[in-house]
MIDREN-883710 format. One line per 3 residues: number of its first residue (from 1); their letters; for each residue x, y, z of C-alpha. Coordinates in steps of 0.5 Angstrom, whole numbers, plus 500, padded with zeros to 3 digits. Layout:
BEGIN
NUM = a = X:Y:Z  ...
This chain:
BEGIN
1 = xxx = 507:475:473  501:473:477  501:479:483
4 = xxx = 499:478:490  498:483:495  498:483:502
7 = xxx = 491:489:505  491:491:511  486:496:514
10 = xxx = 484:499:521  477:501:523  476:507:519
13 = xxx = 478:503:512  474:497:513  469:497:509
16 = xxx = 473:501:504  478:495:505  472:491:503
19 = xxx = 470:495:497  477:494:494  477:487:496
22 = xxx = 471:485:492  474:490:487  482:485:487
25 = xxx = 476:479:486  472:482:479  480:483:477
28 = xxx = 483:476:479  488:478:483  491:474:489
31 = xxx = 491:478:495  492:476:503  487:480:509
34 = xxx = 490:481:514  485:484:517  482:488:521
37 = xxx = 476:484:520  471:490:523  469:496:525
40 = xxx = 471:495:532  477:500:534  484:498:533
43 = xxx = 490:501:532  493:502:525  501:500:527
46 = xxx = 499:493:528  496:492:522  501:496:518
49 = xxx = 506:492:521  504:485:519  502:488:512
52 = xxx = 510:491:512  514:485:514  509:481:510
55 = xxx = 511:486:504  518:486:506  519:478:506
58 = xxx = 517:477:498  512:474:501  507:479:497
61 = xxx = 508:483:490  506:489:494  502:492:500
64 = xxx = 495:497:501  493:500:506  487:503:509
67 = xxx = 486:508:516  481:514:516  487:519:512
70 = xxx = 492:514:510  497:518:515  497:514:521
73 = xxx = 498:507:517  503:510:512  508:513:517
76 = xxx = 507:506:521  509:501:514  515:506:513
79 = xxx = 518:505:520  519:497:517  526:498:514
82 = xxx = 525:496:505  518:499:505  517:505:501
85 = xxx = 509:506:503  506:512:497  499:515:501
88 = xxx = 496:517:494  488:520:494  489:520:486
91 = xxx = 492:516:479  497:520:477  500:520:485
94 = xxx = 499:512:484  502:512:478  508:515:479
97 = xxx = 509:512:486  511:505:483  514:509:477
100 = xxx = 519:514:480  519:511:488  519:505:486
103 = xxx = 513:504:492  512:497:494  506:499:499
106 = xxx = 499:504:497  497:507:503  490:511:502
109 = xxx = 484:515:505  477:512:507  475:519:510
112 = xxx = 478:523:505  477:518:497  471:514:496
115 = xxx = 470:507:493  470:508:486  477:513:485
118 = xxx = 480:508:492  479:503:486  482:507:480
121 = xxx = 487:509:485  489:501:486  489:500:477
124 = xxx = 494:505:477  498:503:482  499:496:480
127 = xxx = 499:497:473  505:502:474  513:500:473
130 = xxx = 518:503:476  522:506:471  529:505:473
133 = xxx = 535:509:471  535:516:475  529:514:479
136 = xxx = 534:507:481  539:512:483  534:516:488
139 = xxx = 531:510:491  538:507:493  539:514:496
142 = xxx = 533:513:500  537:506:502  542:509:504
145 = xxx = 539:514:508  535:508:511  541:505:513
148 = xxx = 544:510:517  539:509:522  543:502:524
């Protein structure tokens, strides 16, 4: 299967976002910029809002996203109901966020990770399976938890 992410970053991640771009070039994974496209303030919600939906359409496999910590952008992409945005800062995080939580959406840290670990953070992210089994049944409680809101 051929992976198609979706990338979004605020100011803060822009050029961390590019470092991870030129780094989805070298591997030949597809993926989708939808933006910002410098280092021009912005507000992250928007940025993790179009990402998200984007995500939670099945128009993309899964998401990244970048702000100063993460946090911010995060929060905001957990909003949209069927995204599970995992903030990592390393591989195991990475790893075990697409493995046990089935997380659909890599959020991290430009002021907290530099270029070369924000890259093997996005190999072990997207080379991880969600295991399934107990791990299913702790995701559809967070659904139904989710649903709860409606």
């Amino acid at each position: 299967m051929k992976l198609k992410l979706a990338i979004g970053a605020d100011h803060a991640g822009f050029r961390l976002k590019e470092a991870v771009k030129k780094h989805l070039d070298k591997r030949g994974i597809e993926y989708k910029d939808f933006g910002t496209y410098s280092e021009e303030s912005c507000d992250y919600p928007d940025i993790a809002r179009d990402v998200a939906i984007a995500v939670k359409n099945g128009e993309f496999d899964f998401g990244i996203l970048i702000c100063g910590t993460g946090i911010g952008i995060s929060i905001a992409a957990n909003k949209i109901k069927g995204i599970r945005a995992a903030l990592c800062h390393d591989t195991f995080s990475a790893k075990a966020a697409r493995a046990h939580n089935n997380a659909n959406i890599l959020a991290m840290g430009a002021r907290v990770i530099g270029e070369g670990l924000a890259c093997e953070i996005v190999d072990s992210f997207l080379s991880a399976q969600f295991e399934g089994g107990r791990h299913q049944r702790r995701v559809d409680k967070i659904h139904e938890i989710e649903n709860m809101q409606d």
